[in-house]
C-alpha positions as CSV (number, residue, x, y, z in Angstrom):
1,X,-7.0,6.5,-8.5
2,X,-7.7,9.7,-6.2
3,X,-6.5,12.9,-8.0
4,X,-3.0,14.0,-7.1
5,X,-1.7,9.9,-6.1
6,X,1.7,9.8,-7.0
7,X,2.4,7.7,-10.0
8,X,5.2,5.7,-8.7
9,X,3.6,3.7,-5.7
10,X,2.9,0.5,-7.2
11,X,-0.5,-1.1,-7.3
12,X,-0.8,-4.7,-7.4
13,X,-1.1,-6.4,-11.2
14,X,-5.0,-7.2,-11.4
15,X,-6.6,-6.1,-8.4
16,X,-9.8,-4.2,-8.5
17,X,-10.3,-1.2,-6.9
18,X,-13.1,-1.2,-3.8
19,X,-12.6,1.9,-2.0
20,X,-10.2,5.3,-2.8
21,X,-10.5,8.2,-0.4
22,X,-8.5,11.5,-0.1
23,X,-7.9,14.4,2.2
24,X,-5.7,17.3,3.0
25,X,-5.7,18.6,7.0
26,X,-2.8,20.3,8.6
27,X,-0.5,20.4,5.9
28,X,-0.7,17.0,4.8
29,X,-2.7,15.2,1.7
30,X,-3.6,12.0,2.7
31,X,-5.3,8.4,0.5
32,X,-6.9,5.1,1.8
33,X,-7.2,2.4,-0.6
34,X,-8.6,-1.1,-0.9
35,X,-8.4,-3.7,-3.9
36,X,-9.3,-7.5,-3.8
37,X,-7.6,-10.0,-5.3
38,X,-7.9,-13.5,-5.9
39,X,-4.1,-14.0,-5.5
40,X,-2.7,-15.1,-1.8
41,X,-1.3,-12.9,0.3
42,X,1.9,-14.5,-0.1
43,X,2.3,-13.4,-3.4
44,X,0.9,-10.0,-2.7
45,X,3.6,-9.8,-0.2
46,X,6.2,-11.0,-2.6
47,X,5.0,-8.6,-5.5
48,X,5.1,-5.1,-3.1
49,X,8.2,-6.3,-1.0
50,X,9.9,-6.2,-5.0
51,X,8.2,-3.1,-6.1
52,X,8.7,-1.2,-2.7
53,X,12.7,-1.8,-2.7
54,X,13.5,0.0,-5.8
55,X,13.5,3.1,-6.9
56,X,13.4,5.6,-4.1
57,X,11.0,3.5,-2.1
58,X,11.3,1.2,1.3
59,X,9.6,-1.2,3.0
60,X,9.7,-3.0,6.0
61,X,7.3,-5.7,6.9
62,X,6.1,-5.4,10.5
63,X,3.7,-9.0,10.9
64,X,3.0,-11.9,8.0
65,X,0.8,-15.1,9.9
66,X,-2.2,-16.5,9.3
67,X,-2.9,-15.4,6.2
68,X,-2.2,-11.6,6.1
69,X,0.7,-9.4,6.2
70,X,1.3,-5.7,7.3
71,X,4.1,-2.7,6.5
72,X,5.2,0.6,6.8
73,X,6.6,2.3,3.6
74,X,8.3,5.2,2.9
75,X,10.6,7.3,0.3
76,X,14.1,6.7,0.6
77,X,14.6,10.5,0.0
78,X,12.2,12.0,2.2
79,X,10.9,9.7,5.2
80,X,7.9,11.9,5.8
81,X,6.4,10.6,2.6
82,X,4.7,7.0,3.2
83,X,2.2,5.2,4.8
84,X,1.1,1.5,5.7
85,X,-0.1,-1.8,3.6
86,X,-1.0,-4.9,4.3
87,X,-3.3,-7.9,3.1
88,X,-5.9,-9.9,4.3
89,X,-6.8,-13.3,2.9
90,X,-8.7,-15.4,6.0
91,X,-12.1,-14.4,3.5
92,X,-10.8,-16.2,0.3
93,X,-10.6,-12.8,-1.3
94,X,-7.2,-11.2,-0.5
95,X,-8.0,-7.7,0.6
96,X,-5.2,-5.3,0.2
97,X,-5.2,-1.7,1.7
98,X,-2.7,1.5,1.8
99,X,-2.8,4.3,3.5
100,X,-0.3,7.4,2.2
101,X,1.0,10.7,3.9
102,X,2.6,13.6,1.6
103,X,3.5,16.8,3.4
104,X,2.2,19.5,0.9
């Protein structure tokens, strides 16, 4: 994981890390992320829209057809802090990404 990734976001059981970039502008650090799995997006769904309603995390799901999903995320305690995932299976690989924002 990109230095400075807070510990608590989950990351889905298994996947392999593609792609991890950081960057701080105006105040904020920012990560992208993608892992592949061979699970379906369905249970990708299932598995972050468990881990991202505990704890001081919240999720809502904004689209799940055709074989992919997308969400927004956030803290419970502090809104500013979250970004977006989703999943992408149409390939036969489920593709997950996420994107966070942390004021710094």
């Amino acid at each position: 994981m990109p230095p400075g990734f807070p510990a608590d976001i989950p990351i889905y059981t298994g996947a392999r890390l593609t792609a991890a970039a950081s960057f701080t502008s105006s105040g904020q650090a920012a990560w992208g992320m993608e892992w592949q799995t061979l699970d379906g997006v369905d249970k990708v769904l299932a598995f972050y829209k468990t881990k991202l309603s505990q704890g001081d995390w919240q999720i809502t799901v904004n689209g799940n057809a055709n074989g992919a999903f997308a969400a927004s995320y956030s803290r419970k305690s502090n809104s500013k802090l979250g970004g977006l995932i989703g999943a992408d299976g149409t390939s036969g690989i489920t593709r997950i990404t996420l994107s966070l924002v942390v004021p710094t």
